[in-house]
TORVEXTI-407175 format. One record per residue (C-alpha): residue number from 1; y, z, x negated. Coordinates in steps of 0.5 Angstrom, whole numbers, plus 2048, in hexadecimal, padded with zeros to 3 digits. Layout:
% TORVEXTI-407175
<lumti = NUM | yy = Y | zz = Z | xx = X>
...
This chain:
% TORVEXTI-407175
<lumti = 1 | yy = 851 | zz = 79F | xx = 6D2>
<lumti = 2 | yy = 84C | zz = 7A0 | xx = 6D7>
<lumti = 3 | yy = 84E | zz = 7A1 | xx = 6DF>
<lumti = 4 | yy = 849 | zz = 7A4 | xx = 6E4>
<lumti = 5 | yy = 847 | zz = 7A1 | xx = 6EC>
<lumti = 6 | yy = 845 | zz = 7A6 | xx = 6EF>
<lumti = 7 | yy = 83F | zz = 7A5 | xx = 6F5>
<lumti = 8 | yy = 840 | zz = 7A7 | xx = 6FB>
<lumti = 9 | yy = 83C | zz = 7A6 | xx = 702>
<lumti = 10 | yy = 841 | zz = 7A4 | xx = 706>
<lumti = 11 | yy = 848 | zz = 79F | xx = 706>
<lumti = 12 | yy = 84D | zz = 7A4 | xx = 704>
<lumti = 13 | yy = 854 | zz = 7A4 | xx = 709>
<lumti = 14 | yy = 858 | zz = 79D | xx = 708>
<lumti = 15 | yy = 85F | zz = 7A2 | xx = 708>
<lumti = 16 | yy = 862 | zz = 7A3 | xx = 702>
<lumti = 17 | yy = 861 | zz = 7AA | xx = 703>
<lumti = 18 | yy = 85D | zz = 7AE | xx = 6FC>
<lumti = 19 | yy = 85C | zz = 7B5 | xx = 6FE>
<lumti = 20 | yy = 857 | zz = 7B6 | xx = 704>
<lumti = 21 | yy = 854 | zz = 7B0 | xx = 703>
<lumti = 22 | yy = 84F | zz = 7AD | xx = 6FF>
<lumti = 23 | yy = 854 | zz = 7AA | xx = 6FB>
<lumti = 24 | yy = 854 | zz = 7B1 | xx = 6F8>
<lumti = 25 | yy = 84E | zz = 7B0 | xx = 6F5>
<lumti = 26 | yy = 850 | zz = 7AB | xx = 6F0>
<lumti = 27 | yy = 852 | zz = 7AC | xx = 6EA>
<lumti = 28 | yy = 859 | zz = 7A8 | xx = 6EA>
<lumti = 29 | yy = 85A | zz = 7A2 | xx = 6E5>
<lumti = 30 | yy = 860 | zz = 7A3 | xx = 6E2>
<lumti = 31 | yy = 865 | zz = 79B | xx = 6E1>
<lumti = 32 | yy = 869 | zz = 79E | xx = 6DB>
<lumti = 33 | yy = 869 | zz = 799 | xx = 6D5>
<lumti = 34 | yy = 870 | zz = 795 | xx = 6D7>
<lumti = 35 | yy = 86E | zz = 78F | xx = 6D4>
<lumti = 36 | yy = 873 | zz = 789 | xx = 6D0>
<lumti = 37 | yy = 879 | zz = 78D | xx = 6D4>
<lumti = 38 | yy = 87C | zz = 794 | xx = 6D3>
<lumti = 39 | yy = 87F | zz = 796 | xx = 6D9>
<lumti = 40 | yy = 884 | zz = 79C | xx = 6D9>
<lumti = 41 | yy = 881 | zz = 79F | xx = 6DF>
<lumti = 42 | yy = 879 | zz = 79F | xx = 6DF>
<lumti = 43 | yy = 877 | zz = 7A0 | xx = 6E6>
<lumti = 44 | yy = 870 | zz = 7A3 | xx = 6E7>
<lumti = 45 | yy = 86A | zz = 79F | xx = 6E9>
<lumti = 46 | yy = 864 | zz = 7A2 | xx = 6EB>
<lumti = 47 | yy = 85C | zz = 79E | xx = 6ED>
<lumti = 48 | yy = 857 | zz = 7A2 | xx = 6F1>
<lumti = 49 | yy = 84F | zz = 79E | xx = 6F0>
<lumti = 50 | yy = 84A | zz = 7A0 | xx = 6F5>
<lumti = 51 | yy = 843 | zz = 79D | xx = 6F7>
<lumti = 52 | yy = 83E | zz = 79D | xx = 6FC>
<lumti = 53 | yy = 837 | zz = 79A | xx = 6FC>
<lumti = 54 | yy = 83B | zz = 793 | xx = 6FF>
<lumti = 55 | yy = 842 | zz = 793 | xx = 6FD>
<lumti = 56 | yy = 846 | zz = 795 | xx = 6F8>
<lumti = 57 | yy = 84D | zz = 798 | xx = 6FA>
<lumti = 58 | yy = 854 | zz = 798 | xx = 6F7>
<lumti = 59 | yy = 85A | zz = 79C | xx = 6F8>
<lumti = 60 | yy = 861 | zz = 79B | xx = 6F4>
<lumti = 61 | yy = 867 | zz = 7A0 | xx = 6F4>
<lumti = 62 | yy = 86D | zz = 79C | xx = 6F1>
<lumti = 63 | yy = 874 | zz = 79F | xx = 6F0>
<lumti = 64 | yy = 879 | zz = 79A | xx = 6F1>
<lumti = 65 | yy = 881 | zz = 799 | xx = 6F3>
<lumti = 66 | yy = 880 | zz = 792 | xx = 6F3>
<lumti = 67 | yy = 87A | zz = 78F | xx = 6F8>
<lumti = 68 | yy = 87A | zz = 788 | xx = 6FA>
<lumti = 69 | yy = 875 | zz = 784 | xx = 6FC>
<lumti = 70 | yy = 875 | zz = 77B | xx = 6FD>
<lumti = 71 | yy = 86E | zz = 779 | xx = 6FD>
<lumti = 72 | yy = 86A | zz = 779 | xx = 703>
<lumti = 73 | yy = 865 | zz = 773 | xx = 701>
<lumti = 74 | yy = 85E | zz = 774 | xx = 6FF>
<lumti = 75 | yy = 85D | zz = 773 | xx = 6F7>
<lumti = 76 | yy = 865 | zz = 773 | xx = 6F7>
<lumti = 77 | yy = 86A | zz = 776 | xx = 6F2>
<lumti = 78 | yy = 869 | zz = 77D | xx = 6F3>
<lumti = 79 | yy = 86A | zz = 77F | xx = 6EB>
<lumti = 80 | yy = 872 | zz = 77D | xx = 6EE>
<lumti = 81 | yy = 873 | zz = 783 | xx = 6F3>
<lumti = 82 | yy = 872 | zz = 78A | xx = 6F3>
<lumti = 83 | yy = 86A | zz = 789 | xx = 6F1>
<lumti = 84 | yy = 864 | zz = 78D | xx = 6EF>
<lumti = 85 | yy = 85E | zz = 78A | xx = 6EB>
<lumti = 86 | yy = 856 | zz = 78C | xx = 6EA>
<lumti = 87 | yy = 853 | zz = 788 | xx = 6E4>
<lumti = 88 | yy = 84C | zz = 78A | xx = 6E3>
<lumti = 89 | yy = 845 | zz = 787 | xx = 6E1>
<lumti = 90 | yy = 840 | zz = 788 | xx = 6E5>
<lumti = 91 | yy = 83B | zz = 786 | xx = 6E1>
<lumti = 92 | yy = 83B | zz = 78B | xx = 6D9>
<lumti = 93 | yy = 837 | zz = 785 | xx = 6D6>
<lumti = 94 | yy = 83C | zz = 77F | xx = 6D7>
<lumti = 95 | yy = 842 | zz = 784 | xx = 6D6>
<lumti = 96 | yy = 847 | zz = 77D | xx = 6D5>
<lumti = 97 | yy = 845 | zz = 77B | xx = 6DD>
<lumti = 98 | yy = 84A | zz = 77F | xx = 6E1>
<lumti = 99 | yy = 84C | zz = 780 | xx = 6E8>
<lumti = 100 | yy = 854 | zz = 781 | xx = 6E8>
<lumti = 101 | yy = 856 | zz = 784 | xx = 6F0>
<lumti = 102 | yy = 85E | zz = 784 | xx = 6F0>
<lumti = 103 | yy = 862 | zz = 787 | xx = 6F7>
<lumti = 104 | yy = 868 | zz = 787 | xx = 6F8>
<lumti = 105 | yy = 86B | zz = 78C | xx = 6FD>
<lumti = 106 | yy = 86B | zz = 789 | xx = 703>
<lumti = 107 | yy = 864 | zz = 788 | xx = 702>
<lumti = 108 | yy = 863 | zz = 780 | xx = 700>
<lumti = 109 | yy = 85D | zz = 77F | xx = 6FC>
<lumti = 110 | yy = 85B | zz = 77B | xx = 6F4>
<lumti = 111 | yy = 854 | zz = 77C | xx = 6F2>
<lumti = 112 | yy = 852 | zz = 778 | xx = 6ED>
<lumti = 113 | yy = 84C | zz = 777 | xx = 6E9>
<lumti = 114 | yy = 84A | zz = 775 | xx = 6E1>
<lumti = 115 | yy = 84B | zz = 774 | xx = 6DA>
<lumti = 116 | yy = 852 | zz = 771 | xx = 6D9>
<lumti = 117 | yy = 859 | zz = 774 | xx = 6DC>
<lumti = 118 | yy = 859 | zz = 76C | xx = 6DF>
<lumti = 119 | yy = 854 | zz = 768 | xx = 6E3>
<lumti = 120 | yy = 851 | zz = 76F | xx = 6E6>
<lumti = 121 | yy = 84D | zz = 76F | xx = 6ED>
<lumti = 122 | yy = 851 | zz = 771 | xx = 6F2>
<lumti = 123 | yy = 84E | zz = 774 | xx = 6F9>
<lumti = 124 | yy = 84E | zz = 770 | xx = 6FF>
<lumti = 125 | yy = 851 | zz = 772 | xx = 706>
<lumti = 126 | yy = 84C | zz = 773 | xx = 708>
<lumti = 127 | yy = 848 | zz = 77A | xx = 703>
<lumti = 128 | yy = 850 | zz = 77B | xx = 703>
<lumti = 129 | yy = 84F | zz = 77E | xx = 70B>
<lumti = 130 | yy = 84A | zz = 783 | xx = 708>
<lumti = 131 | yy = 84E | zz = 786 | xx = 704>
<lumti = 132 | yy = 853 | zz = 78D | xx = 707>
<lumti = 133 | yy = 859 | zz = 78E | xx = 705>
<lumti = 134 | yy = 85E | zz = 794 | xx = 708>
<lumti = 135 | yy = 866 | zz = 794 | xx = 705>
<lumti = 136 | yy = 86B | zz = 799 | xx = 706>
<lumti = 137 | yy = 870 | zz = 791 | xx = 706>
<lumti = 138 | yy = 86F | zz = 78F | xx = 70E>
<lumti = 139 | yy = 872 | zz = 787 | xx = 70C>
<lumti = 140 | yy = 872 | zz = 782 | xx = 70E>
<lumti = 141 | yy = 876 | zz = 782 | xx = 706>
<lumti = 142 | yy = 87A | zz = 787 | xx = 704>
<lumti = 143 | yy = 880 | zz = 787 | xx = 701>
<lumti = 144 | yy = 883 | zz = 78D | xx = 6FC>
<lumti = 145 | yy = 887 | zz = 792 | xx = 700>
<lumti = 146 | yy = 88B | zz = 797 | xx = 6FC>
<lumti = 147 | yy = 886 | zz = 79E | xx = 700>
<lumti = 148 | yy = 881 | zz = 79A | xx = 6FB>
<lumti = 149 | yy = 87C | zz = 7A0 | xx = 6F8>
<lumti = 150 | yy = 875 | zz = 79F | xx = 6F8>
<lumti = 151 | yy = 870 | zz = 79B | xx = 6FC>
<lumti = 152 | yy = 868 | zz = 79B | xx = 6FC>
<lumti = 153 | yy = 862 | zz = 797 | xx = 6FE>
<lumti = 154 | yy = 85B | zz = 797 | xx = 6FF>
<lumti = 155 | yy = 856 | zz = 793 | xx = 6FE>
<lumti = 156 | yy = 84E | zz = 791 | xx = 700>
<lumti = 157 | yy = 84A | zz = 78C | xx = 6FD>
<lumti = 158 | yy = 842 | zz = 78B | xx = 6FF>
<lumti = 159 | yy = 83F | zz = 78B | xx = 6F9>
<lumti = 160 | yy = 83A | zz = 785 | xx = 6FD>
<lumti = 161 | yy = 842 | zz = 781 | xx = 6FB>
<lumti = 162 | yy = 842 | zz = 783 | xx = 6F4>
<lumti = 163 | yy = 83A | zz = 77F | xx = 6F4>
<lumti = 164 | yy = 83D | zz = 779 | xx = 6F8>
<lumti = 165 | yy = 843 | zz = 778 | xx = 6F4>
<lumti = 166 | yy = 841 | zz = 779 | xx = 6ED>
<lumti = 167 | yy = 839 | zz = 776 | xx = 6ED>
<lumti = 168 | yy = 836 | zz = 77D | xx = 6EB>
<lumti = 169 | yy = 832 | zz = 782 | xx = 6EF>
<lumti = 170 | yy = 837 | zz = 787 | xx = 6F0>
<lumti = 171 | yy = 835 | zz = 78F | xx = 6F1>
<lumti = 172 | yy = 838 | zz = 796 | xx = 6EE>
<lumti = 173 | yy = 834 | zz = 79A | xx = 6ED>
<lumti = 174 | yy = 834 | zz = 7A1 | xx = 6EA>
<lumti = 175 | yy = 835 | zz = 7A0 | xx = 6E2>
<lumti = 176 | yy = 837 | zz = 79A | xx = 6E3>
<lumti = 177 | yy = 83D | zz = 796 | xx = 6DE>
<lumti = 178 | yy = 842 | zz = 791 | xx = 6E0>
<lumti = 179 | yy = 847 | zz = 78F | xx = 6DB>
<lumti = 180 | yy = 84E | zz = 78E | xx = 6DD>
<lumti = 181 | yy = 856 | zz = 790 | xx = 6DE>
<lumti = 182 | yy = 85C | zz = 792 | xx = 6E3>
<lumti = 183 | yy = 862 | zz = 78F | xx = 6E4>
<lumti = 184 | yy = 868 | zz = 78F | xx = 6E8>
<lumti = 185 | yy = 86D | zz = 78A | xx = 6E7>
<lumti = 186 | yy = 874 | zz = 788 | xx = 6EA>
<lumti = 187 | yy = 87A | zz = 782 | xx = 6E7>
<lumti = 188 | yy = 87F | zz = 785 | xx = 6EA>
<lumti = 189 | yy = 885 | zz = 788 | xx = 6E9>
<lumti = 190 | yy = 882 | zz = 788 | xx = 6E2>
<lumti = 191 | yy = 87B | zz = 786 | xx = 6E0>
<lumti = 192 | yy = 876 | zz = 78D | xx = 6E0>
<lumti = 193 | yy = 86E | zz = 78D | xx = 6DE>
<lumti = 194 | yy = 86A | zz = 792 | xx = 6DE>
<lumti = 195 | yy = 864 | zz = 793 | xx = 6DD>
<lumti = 196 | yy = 85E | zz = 799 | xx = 6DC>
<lumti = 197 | yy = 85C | zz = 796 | xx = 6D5>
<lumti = 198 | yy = 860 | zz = 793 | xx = 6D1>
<lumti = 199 | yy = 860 | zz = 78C | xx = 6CF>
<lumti = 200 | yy = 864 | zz = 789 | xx = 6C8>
<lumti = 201 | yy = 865 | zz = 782 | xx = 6CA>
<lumti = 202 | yy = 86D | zz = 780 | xx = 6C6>
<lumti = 203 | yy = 86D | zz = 77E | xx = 6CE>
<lumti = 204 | yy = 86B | zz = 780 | xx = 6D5>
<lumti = 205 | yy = 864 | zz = 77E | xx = 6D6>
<lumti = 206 | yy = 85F | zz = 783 | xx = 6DA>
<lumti = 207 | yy = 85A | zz = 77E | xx = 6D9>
<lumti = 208 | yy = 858 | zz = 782 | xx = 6D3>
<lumti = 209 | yy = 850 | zz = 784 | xx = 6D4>
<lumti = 210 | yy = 850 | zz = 786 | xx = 6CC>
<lumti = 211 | yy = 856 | zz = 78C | xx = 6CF>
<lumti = 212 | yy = 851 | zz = 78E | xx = 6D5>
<lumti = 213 | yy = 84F | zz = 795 | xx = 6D6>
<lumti = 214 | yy = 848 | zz = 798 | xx = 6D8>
<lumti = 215 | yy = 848 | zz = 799 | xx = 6E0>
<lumti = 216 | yy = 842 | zz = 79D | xx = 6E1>
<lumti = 217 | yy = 83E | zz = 79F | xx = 6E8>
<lumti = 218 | yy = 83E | zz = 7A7 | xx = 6E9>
């Protein structure tokens, strides 16, 4: 499957809001493979790409009567709590070498890099502060309530990042393809995966380059 990232010449509002905003411009990315789960009910999520000459920019829509969160350390284990994920190649000729960008709904950050699903790079604190991130989730953790229906969240990240973090020059452009996959995930009450692609692992692992789709700059 092929997803587009649409280029836009300025940032797009970091809301959750769609209609009257860039974000409509993008063409949505559905996360509808429920994946090593069958959940009775199947809560729609949905991911918005976009990208300017600098940065590129993500939003997430996510229905879900059930959003928790706990990590609020850099690198943590976000994949726990309510969380969304980006894994994407940078570079098509090393499509194996990923980066994997994982926020959950509070807006703590995993962002790490390589070839394995363990041993990977993880971004310093210090590139971590160039990233934005807007969340409909104020924190400072967040426990289920039973008014629970949706949360969205969006996020920016510099391009000159992605090049710092991965070792590899790191600049979109029109026709250009990444390679790579959405997810959302949570553990509790009852595991959920998610993803745009699917993945046939016997079990869950996202870490699959072999699954990725083609991300490509309009």
């Amino acid at each position: 499957m092929t997803a587009q990232i649409r280029y836009v010449e300025t940032q797009p509002s970091f809301t959750g809001n769609v209609d009257g905003t860039l974000w409509q411009d993008a063409v949505p990315v559905p996360i509808s493979q429920f994946l090593w789960c069958d959940p009775d009910r199947k809560p729609r999520a949905v991911a918005r790409l976009l990208y300017s000459d600098e940065e590129l920019f993500v939003q997430y829509q996510v229905e879900s009567d059930h959003i928790y969160a706990e990590t609020t350390s850099l690198n943590g284990p976000v994949w726990e709590d309510s969380c969304v994920e980006l894994f994407a190649a940078v570079d098509q000729t090393q499509r194996g070498h990923y980066v994997n960008l994982e926020v959950n709904c509070i807006g703590t950050v995993h962002l790490g890099v390589g070839t394995e699903r363990t041993n990977r790079d993880l971004i310093t604190p210090e590139l971590t502060k160039s990233i934005r991130i807007s969340t409909s989730v104020s924190g400072p953790t967040k426990t289920p309530a039973d008014d629970d229906e949706h949360w969205w969240i969006a996020v920016a990240i510099p391009f000159k990042t992605l090049t710092a973090v991965t070792g590899m020059p790191v600049n979109p452009e029109q026709g250009t393809t990444w390679y790579g996959n959405v997810h959302r995930i949570r553990s509790e009450p009852t595991p959920m995966f998610a993803a745009w692609n699917p993945v046939e692992t016997p079990e869950p692992n996202f870490h699959q380059p072999s699954a990725f789709g083609k991300l490509r700059f309009e």
